[in-house]
TIRO-2110 file (N, C-alpha, C; in Angstrom, 1 decimal):
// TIRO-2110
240.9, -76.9, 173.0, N, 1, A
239.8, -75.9, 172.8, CA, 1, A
238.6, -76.6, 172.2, C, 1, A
237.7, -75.8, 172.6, N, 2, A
235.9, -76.3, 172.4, CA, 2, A
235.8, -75.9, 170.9, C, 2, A
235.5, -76.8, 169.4, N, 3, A
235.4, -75.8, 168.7, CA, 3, A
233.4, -76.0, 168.4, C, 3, A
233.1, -77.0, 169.1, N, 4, A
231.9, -77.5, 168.6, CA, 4, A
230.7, -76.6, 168.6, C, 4, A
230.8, -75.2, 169.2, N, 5, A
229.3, -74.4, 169.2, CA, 5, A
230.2, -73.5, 167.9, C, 5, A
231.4, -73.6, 166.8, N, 6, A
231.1, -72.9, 165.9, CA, 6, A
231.0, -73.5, 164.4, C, 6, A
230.8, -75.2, 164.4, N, 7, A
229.9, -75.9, 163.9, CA, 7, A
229.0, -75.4, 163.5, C, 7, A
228.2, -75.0, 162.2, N, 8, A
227.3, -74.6, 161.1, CA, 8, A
227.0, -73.2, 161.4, C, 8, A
227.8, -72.5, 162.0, N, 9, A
228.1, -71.1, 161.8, CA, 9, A
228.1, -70.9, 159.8, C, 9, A
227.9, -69.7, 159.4, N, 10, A
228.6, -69.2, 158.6, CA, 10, A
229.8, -67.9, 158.7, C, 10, A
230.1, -67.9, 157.4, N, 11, A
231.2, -66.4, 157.3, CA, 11, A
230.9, -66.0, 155.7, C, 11, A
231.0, -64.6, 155.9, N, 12, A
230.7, -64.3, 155.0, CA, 12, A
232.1, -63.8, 154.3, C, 12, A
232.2, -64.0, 153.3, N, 13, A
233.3, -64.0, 152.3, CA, 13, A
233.1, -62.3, 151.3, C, 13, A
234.2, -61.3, 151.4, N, 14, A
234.3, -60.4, 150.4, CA, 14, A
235.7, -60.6, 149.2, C, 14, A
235.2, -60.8, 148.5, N, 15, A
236.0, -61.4, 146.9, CA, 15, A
235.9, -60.1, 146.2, C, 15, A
237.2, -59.9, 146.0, N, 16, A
237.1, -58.5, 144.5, CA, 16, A
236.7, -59.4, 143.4, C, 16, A
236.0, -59.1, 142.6, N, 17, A
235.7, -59.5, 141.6, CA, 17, A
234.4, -59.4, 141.3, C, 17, A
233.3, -59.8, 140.3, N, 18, A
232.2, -59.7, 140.1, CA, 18, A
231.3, -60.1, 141.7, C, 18, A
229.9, -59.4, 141.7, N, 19, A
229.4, -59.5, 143.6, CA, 19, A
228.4, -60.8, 143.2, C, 19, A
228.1, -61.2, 144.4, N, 20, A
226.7, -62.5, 144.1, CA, 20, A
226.3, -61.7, 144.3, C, 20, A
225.1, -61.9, 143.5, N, 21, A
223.3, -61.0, 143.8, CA, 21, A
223.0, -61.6, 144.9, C, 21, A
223.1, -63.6, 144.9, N, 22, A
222.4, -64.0, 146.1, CA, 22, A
222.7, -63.7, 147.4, C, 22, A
224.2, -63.0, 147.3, N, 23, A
224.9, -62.8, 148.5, CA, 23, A
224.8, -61.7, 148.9, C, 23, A
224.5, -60.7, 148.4, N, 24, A
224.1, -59.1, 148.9, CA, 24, A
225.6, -58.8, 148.4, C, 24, A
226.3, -59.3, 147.5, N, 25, A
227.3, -58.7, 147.4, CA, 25, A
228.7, -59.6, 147.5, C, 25, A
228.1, -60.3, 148.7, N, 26, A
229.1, -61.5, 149.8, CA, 26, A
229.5, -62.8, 149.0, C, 26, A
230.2, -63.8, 148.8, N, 27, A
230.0, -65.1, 149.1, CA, 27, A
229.8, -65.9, 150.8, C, 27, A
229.5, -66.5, 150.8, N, 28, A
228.7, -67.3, 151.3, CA, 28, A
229.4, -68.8, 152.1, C, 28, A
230.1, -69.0, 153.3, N, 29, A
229.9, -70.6, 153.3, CA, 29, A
230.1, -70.8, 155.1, C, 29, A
229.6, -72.1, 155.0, N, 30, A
229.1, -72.9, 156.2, CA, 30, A
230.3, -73.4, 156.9, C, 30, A
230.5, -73.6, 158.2, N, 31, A
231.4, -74.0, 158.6, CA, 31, A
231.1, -75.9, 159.0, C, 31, A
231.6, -76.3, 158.1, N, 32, A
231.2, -77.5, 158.1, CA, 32, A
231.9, -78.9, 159.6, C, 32, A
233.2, -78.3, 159.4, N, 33, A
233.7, -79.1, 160.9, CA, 33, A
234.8, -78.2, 161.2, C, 33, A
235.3, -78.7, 162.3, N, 34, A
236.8, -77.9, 162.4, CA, 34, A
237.5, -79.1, 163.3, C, 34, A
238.9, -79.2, 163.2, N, 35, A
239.4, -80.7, 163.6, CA, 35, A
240.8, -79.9, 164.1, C, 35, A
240.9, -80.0, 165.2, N, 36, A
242.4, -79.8, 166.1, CA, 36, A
243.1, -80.6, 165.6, C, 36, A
244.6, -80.4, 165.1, N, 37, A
245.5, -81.3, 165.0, CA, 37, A
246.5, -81.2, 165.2, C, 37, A
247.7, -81.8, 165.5, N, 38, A
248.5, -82.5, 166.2, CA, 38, A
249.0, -82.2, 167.4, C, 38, A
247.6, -83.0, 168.3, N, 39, A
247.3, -83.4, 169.6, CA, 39, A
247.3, -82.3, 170.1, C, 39, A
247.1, -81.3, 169.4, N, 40, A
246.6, -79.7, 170.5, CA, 40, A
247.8, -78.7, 170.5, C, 40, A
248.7, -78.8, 169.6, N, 41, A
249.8, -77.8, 169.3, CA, 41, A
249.5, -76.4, 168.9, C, 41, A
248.8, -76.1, 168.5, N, 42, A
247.9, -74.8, 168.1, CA, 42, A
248.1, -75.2, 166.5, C, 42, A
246.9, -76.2, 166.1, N, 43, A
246.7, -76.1, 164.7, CA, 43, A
245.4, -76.8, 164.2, C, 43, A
244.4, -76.4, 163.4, N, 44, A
242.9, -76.9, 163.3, CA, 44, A
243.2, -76.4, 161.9, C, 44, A
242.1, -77.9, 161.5, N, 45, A
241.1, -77.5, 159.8, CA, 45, A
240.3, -77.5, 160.2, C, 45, A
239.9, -76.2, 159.1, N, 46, A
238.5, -75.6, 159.4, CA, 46, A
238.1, -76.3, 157.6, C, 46, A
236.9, -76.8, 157.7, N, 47, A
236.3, -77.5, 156.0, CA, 47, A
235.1, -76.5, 155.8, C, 47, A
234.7, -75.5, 154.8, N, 48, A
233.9, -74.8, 154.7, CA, 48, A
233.4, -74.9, 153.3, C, 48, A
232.2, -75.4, 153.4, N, 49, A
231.2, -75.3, 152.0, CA, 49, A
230.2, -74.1, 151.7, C, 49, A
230.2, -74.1, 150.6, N, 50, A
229.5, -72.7, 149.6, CA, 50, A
227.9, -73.1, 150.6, C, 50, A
227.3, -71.6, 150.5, N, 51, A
226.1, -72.0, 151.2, CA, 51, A
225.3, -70.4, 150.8, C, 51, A
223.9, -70.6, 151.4, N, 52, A
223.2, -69.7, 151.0, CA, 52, A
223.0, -68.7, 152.2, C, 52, A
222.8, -67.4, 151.2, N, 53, A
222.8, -66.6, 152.4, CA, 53, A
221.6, -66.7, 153.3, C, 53, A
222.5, -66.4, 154.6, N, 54, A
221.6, -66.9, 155.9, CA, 54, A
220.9, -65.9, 156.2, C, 54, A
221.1, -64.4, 155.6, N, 55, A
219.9, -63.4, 156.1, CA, 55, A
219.1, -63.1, 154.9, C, 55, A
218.7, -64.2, 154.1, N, 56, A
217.9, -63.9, 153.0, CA, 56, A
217.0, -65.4, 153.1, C, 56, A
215.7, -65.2, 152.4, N, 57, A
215.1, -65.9, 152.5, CA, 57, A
215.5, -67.5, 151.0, C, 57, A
216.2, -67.1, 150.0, N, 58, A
216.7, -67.7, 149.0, CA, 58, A
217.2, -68.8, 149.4, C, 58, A
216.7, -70.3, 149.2, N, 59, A
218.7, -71.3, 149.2, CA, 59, A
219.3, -71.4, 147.8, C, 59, A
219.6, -70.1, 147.2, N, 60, A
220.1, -70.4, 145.9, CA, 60, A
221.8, -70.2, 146.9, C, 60, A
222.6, -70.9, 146.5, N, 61, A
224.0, -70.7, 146.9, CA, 61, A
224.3, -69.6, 146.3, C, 61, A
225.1, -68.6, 147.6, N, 62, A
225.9, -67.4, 147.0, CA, 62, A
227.0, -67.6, 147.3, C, 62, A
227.6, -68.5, 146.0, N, 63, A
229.5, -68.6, 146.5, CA, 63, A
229.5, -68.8, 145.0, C, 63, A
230.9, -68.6, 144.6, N, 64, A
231.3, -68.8, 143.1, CA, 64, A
231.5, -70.2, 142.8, C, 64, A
231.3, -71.4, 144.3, N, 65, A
231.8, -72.5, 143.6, CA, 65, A
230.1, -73.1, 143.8, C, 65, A
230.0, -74.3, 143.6, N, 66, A
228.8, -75.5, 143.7, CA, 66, A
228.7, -75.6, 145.4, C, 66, A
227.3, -76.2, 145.3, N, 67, A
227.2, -76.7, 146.8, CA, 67, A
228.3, -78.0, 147.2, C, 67, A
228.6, -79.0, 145.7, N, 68, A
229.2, -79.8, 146.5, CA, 68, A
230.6, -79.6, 146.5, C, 68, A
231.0, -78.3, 146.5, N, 69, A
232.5, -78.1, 146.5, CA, 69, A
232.8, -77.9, 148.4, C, 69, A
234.0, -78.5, 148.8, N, 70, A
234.5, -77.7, 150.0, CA, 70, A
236.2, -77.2, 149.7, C, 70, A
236.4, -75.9, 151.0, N, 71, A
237.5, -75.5, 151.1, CA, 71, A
238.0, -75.8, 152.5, C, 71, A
239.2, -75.6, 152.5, N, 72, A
239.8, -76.1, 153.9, CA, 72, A
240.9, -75.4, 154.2, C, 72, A
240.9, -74.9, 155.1, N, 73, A
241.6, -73.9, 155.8, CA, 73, A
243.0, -74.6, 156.8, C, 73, A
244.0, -74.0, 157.4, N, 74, A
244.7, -75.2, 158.1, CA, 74, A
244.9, -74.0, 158.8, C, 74, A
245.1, -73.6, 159.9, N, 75, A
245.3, -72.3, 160.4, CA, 75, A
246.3, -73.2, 161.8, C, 75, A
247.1, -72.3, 161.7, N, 76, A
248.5, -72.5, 162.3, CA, 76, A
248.8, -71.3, 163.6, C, 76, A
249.3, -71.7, 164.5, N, 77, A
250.1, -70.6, 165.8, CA, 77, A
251.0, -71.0, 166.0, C, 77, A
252.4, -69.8, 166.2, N, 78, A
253.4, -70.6, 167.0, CA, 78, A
253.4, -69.3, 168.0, C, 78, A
253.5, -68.9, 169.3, N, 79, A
253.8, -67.7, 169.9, CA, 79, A
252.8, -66.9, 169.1, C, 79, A
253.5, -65.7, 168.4, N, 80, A
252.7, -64.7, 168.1, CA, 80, A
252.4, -64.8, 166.7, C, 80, A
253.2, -65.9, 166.1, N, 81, A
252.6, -65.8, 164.4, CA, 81, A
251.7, -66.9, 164.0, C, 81, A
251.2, -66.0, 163.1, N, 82, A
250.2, -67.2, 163.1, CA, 82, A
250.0, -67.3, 161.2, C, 82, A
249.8, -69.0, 161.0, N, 83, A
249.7, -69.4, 159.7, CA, 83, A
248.6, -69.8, 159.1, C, 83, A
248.2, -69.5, 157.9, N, 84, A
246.9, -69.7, 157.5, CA, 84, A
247.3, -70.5, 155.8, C, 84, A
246.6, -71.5, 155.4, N, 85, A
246.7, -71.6, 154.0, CA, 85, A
245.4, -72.4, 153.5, C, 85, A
245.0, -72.2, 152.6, N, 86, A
243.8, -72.9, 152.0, CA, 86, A
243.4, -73.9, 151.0, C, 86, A
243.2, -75.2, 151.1, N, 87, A
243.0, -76.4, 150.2, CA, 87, A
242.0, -76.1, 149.2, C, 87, A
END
């Protein structure tokens, strides 16, 4: 699968807990790569960094972590289930 047009996409993150102001509420992060792995079995990291909100004019970052933090996702299929866990 093509993942390259969802490269610097964002997602917007809802966290119970205290809201970002910068975020309208949201955290905030960028899709920094996404990497298929093992040879195309159904499983990709997704690496996502804190980032600023994209419908506001601010680049103060609205995530609870630093710009230079990332997270990483491993998302997993076998048939109909599907696995998710985050670094």
């Amino acid at each position: 699968m093509n993942y390259e047009g969802m490269q610097d996409d964002f997602v917007r993150i809802d966290i119970a807990g205290p809201v970002s102001k910068a975020g309208n509420g949201y955290d905030w992060v960028r899709i920094e790569q996404i990497t298929e792995l093992s040879g195309g079995t159904g499983a990709v990291a997704i690496r996502l960094r804190p980032a600023a909100n994209p419908c506001a004019s601010s680049d103060h970052i609205a995530h609870f972590y630093v710009a230079a933090a990332t997270s990483t996702f491993i998302v997993e299929w076998e048939k109909a289930v599907v696995y998710a866990r985050i670094y």
